[in-house]
N, C-alpha and C positions, 0 to 999 in steps of 0.2 A: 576517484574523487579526492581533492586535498581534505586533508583532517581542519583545515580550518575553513571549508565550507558545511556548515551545520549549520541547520535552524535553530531560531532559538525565540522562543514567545513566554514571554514570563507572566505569570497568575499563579495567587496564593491558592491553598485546597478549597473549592467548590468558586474560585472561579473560571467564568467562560468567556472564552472568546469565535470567532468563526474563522476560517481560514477557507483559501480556495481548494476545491479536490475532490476527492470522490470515495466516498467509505464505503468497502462491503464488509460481510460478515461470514466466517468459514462455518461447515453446520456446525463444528468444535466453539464457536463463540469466540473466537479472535478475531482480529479487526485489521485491514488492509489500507492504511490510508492508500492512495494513490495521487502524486502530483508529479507537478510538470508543466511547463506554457500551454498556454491554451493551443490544440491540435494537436496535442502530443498521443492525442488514444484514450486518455483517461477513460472517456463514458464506454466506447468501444472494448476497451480491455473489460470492464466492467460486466460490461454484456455478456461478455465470453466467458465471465465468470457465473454468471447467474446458471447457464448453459452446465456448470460444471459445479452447481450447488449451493453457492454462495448465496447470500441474499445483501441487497441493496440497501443502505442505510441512507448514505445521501448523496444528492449527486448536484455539482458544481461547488456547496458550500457546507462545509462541515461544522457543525456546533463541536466545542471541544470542552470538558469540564473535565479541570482534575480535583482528582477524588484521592488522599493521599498518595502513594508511590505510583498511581496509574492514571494513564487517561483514557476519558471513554468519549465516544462522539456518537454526534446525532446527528437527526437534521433539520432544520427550524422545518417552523408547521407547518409555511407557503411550501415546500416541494416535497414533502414526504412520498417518497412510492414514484414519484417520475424521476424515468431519466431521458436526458436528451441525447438523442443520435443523431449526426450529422446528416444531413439529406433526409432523414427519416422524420424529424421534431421532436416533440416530447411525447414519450409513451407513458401509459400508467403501467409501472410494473407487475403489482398485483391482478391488474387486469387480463395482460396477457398472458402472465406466469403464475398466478396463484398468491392464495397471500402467503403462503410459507418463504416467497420469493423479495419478502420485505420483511426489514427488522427495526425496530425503533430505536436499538441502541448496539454498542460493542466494542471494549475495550480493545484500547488500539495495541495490538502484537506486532505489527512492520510497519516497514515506510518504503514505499517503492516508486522515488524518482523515472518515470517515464520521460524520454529525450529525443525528439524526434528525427535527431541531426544525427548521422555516422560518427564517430569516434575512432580513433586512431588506436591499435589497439597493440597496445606495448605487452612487454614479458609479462608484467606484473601485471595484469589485467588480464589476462590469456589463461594466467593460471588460478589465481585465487580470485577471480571475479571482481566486480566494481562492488563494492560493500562495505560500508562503515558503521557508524552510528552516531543519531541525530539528537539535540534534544530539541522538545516542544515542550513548553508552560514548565520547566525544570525534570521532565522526565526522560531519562535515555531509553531509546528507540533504538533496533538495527533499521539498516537502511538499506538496500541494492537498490543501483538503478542500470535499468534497463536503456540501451540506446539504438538507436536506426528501427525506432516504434512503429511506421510509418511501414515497414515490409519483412517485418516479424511476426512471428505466432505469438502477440503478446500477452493474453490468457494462458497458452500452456506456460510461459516464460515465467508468470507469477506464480500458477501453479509450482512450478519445480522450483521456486525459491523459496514458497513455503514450505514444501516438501524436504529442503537443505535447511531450513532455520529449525526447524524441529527437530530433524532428523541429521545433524550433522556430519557426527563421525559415518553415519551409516554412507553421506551421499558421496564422504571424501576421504576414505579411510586413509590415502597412501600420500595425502596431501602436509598432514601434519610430522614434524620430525618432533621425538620425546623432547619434553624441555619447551620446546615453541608455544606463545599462545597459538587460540584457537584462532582458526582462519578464519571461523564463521562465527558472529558476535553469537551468545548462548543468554 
C-alpha cells in the first residue's frame, strides 16, 4: 500500500462517528476493525473468527468514539449481536454462539483492509508483507491488508497478523537488519 493511502476521519475526544466494517474483539480486549468493499469477506472472516474466540462487536457499521490517544467502537443499538452472512442472512450471534460471543465495546488495536481482487506481488511485498499504518479520527493505527479474500483462509490470515502485531520479533526475527526500523508497525 502507498503511504499516502490512509484513512483519515477527524473528531475531537468523545467524539463519534460511524464508518463501514466489521468490529471484533480478541478474548485479550483488542479490537479488529475489518474493511474493505463490500464482498470482500468481512462478515465471513468474522465468523471464522468467532470460531477462534473472538466476539462480535459490530457488524456492517461501526460506531467509533475517541477517547483520548485511543479509539474504541461499537455498534449502534439496531444491530447489536447480528451479523449477516451471505446466503445465510442475519444471524443472532449470541443465540447461536452464546453471549460470551458478543461484546458491547473494544478498543481498536488493527486495521485489516480485506481486498477481494489478486494483487501482483512484488519483492517488497513478498517479504515484509502489505502493512502500514492508518489514522482514524487522529489516532495511528497499524494496518495489513490482506488480498485474493475471495480463496484464502481469511480467519487464520488475521489470526497470524495479530499474532506478528504482538508478537513481532518473535514471528520475524531474521527479517530486521540492526539499525532498521521495525518492519511490523509496534
Amino acid at each position: 500500500m502507498a503511504s499516502g493511502d490512509r484513512q483519515h476521519l477527524s473528531a475531537e475526544d468523545g467524539g463519534e462517528t460511524v464508518i463501514p466494517g466489521v468490529l471484533v474483539a480478541a478474548a485479550e480486549g483488542g479490537g479488529l476493525l475489518l474493511t474493505g468493499p463490500s464482498g470482500a469477506g468481512k462478515s465471513d472472516a468474522a465468523w471464522g473468527l468467532l470460531e477462534r474466540g473472538y466476539a462480535l462487536v459490530a457488524d456492517d457499521a461501526v460506531r467509533l468514539r475517541r477517547d483520548g490517544g485511543r479509539l474504541v467502537g461499537s455498534c449502534p443499538r439496531e444491530g447489536r449481536g447480528l451479523l449477516a452472512l451471505r446466503d445465510l442472512g442475519i444471524i443472532d450471534v449470541a443465540l447461536l454462539r452464546g453471549e460470551a460471543a458478543v461484546a458491547l465495546q473494544a478498543e481498536l488495536a488493527l486495521v485489516v483492509d480485506l481486498q477481494p481482487g489478486s494483487s501482483p506481488v512484488c519483492a517488497e511485498s513478498a517479504l515484509r508483507g502489505r502493512h502500514d499504518r492508518c489514522r482514524i479520527m487522529g489516532v495511528e493505527l497499524p494496518r495489513v491488508q490482506l488480498t485474493d479474500t475471495r480463496h484464502r483462509p481469511t480467519a487464520a490470515l488475521i489470526a497470524a497478523a495479530v499474532n506478528m502485531t504482538l508478537h513481532p520479533r518473535v514471528a520475524r526475527p531474521a527479517m530486521e537488519d540492526e539499525g532498521d526500523e521495525p518492519l511490523w508497525p509496534t
